[in-house]
C-alpha positions in Angstrom: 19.9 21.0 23.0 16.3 19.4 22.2 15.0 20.4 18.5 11.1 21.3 18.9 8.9 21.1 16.2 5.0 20.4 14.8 4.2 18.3 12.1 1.1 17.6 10.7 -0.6 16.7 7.2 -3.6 17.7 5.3 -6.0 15.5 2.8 -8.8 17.2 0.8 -10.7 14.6 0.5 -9.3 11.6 2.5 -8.2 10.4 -0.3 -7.9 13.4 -1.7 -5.0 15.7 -2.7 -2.6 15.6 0.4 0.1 17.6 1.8 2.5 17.5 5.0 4.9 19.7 7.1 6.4 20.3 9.6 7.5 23.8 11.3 10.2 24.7 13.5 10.4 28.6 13.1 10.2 30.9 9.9 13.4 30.3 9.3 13.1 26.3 9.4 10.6 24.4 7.7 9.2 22.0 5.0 6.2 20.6 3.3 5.2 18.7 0.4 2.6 16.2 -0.4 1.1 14.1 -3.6 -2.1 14.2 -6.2 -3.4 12.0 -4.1 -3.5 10.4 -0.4 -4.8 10.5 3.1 -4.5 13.0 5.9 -3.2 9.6 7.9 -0.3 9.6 4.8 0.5 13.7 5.4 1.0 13.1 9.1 3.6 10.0 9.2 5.0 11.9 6.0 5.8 15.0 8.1 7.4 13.2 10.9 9.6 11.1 8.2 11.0 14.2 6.5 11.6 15.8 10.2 13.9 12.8 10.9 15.3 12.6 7.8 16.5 15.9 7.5 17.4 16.3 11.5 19.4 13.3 11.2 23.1 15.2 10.8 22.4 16.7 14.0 23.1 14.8 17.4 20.5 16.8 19.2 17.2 15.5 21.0 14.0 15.5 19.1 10.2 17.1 20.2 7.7 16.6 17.8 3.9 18.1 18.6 1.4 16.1 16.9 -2.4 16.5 16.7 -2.5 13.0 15.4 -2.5 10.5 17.8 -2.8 7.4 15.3 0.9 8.9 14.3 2.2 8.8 17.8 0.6 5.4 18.9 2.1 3.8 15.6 5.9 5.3 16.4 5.9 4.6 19.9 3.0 1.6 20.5 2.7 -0.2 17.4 5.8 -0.1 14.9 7.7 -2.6 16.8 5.0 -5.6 16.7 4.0 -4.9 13.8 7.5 -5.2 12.5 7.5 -8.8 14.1 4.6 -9.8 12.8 5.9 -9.1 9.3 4.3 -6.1 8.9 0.9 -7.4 10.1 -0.9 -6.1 12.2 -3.1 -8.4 15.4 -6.0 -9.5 13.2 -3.9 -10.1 10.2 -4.5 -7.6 7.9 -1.4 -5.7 6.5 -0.5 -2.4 8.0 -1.7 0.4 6.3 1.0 2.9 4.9 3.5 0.3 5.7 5.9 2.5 3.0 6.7 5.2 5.2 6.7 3.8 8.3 8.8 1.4 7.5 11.2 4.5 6.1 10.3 6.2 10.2 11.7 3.1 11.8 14.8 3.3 9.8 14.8 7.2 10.2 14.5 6.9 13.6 16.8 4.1 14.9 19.7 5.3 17.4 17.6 8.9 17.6 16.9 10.1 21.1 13.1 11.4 20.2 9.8 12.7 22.1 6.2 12.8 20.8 3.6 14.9 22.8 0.4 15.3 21.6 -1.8 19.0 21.2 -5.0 19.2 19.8 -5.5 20.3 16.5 -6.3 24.1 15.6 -6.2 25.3 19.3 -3.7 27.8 18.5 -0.8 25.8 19.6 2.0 28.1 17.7 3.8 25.7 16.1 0.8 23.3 15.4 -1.0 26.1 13.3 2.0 27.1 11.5 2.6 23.4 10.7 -1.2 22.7 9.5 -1.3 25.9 7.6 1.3 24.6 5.2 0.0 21.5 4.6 -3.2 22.9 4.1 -1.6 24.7 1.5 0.4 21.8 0.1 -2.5 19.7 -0.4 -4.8 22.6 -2.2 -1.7 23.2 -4.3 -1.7 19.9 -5.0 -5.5 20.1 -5.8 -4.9 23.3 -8.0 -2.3 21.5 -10.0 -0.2 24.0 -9.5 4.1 24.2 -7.7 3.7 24.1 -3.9 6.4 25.9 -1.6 8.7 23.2 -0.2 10.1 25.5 2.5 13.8 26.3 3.7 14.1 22.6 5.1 16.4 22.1 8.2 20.0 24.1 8.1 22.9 21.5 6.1 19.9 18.6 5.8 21.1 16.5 2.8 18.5 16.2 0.0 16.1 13.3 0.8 14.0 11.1 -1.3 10.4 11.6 -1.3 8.5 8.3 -0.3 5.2 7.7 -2.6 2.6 6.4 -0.6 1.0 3.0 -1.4 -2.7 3.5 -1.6 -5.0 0.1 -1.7 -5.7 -0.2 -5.1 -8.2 -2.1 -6.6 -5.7 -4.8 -7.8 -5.4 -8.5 -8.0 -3.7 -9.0 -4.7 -4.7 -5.7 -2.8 -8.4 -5.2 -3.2 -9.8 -2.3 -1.1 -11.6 -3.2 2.7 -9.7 -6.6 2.6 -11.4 -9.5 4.3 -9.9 -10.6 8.3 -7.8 -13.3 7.9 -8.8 -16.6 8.0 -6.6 -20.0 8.2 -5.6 -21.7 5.3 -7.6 -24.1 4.6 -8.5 -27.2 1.4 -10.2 -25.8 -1.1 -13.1 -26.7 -2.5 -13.3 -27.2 -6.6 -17.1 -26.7 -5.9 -16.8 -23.4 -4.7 -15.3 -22.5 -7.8 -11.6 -22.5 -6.7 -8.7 -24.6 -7.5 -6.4 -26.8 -4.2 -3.5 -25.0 -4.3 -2.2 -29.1 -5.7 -3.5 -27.9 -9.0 -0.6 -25.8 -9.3 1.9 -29.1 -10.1 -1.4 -30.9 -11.9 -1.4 -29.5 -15.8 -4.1 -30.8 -17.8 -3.0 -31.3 -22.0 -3.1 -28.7 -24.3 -6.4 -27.2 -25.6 -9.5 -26.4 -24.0 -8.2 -28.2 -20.9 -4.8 -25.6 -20.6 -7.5 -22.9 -20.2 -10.0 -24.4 -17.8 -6.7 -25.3 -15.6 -5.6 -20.9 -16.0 -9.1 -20.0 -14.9 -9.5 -22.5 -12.2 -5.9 -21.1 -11.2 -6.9 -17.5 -11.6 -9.9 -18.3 -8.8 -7.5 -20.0 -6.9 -5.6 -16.7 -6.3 -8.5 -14.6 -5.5 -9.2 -16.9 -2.7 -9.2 -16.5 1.2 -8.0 -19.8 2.0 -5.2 -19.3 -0.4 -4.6 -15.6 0.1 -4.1 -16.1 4.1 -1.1 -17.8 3.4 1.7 -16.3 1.6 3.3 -19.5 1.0 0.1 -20.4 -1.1 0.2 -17.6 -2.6 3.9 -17.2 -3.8 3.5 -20.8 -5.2 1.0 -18.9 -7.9 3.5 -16.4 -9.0 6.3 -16.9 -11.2 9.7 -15.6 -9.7 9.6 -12.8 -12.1 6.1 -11.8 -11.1 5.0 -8.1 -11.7 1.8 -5.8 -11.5 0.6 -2.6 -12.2 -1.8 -1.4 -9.9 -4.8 1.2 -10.6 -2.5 3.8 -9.0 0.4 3.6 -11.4 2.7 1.6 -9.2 5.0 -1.0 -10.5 4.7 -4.2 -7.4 7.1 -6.8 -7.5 6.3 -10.4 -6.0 8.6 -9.6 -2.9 6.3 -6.7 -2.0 3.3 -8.1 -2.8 3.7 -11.4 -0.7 4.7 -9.0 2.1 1.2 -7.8 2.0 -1.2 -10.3 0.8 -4.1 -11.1 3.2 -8.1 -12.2 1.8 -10.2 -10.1 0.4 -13.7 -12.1 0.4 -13.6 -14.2 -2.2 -14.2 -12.1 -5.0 -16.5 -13.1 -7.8 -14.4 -13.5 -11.5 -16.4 -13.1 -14.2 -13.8 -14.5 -17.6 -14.1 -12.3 -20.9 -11.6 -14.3 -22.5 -8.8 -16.7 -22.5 -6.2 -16.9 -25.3 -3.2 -19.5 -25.6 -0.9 -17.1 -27.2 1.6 -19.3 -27.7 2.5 -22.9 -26.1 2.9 -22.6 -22.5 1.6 -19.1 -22.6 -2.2 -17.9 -22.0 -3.6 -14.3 -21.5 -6.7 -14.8 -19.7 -9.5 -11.2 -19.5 -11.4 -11.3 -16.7 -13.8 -8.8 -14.9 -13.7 -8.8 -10.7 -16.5 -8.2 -9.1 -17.1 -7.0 -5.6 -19.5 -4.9 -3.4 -17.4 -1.6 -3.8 -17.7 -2.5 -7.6 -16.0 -4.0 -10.4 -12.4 -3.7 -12.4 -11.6 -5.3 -16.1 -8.1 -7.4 -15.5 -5.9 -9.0 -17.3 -3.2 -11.8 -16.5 -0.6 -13.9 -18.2 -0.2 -17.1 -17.0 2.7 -19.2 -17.9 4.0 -22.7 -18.0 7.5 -23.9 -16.7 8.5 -27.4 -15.5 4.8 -28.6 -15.6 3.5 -26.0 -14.0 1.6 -23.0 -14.6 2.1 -19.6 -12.7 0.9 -16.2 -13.2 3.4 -13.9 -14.8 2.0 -10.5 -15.1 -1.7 -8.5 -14.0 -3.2 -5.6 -14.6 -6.5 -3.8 -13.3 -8.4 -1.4 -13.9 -11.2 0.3 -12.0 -15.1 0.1 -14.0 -16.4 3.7 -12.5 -19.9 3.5 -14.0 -20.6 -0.4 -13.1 -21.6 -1.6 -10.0 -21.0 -5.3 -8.7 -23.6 -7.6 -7.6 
């Protein structure tokens, strides 16, 4: 027996509100979505949550799509990528690695078809699929419940995934940079060698020149290419709260690090708050604008490494 569904997603916006769903008949069907995401988001959502709850039944899959990024990245692209660490050709980290990541779990050891329609042709079970994600997302927009639908006959209850959006953070700045090799770099520039990490200068004045020159060190291409670099930065208990809300941890944040243009830094202030530990202000600046950050640096067998950051977009101010 071959299960035959649609699924499909919604953004208004993109990023907007978003929604998903996929359809089966009446009787057999689900949706959801967030406050906020991309239509890309809603369409790998839809086929997740169709695995996920299909997955107590031994029966062959057919999922119509009107999205063929969604089909090329389940049956082209997931597998490299997955090699590659999650990277895609040119280096950049896959986008809405969080749920396909979840798909290629989901979809291990599932005997599973993807044919593509075109969107609002009146394929049945494409329109039926669209209209509830439509729905989902202006819900969503409205502020207001959404209906989840029946979901698949005996599915076990499963676990919404929250999209990771680029935030405007330390480590994921939006329209990232290509890669480039890692490289010296240059005190001149205004960066640190990534040597300076084992180099600590006395206390005073000279602990916070070493934290800013540090700081610039981070934002760098020719440190950010290389995770290595990068993770020799971060203290092991490393965290971050992005402009979205989520919590990253330095595991999941060296999984995804890649340049980002050199950013410019621009420091408020620097504080030694106590010995070994400095909170340094700082304002980024970039051409899609600027954010007000803040990071704790501290000190620990002679060297200094960032413990904490924090950002936060500037709507009104423009960089450069």
């Amino acid at each position: 027996m071959t299960i035959v569904a649609a699924a499909d997603g919604s953004a208004l916006g993109n990023p907007g509100p978003a929604g998903w769903a996929w359809y089966v008949d009446e009787g057999c069907w689900a949706s959801g979505g967030w406050p906020r995401g991309t239509n890309n988001m809603g369409e790998l959502m839809a086929v997740l949550d169709l695995l996920r709850q299909t997955a107590h039944v031994d029966d062959d899959l057919l999922v119509y799509c009107d999205s063929t990024y969604v089909i090329n990245v389940v049956t082209k692209w997931m597998a490299g990528w997955k090699r590659k660490g999650w990277r895609k050709g040119d280096g950049k980290p896959v986008m809405n690695v969080d749920i396909i990541q979840a798909i290629d779990v989901a979809i291990k050891g599932r005997r599973v078809q993807f044919e593509w329609v075109k969107g609002h042709a009146g394929h049945p079970l494409n329109e039926e699929a669209d209209k509830r994600a439509v729905a989902a997302s202006t819900a969503f927009q409205a502020r207001r419940p959404h209906d989840p639908g029946p979901g698949y006959p005996g599915a076990a209850p499963t676990v919404p995934v929250e999209p990771v959006e680029p935030d405007e953070d330390l480590l994921s700045f939006t329209d990232p940079a290509p890669a480039v090799s890692a490289a010296p770099v240059s005190a001149a520039a205004g960066t640190a060698p990534a040597a300076a990490v084992a180099a600590p200068r006395s206390a005073g004045e000279g602990v916070l020149h070493e934290v800013v020159d540090l700081e610039r060190a981070l934002l760098s291409d020719a440190v950010r290419a290389d995770p290595e670099l990068v993770g020799a930065l971060l203290d092991p208990a490393w965290t971050e709260f992005g402009a979205s809300g989520r919590r990253w941890s330095r595991a999941e944040m060296l999984a995804v690090i890649a340049p980002v243009g050199d950013p410019d830094l621009e420091v408020l202030s620097v504080e030694e708050l106590a010995p070994d530990v400095v909170l340094l202000l700082w304002r980024s600046l970039t051409d899609a604008g600027s954010s007000l950050r803040s990071s704790v640096w501290v000190r620990s067998g002679g060297r200094w490494r960032q413990r904490f950051h924090q950002g936060t977009p500037e709507a009104a101010r423009r960089a450069r």
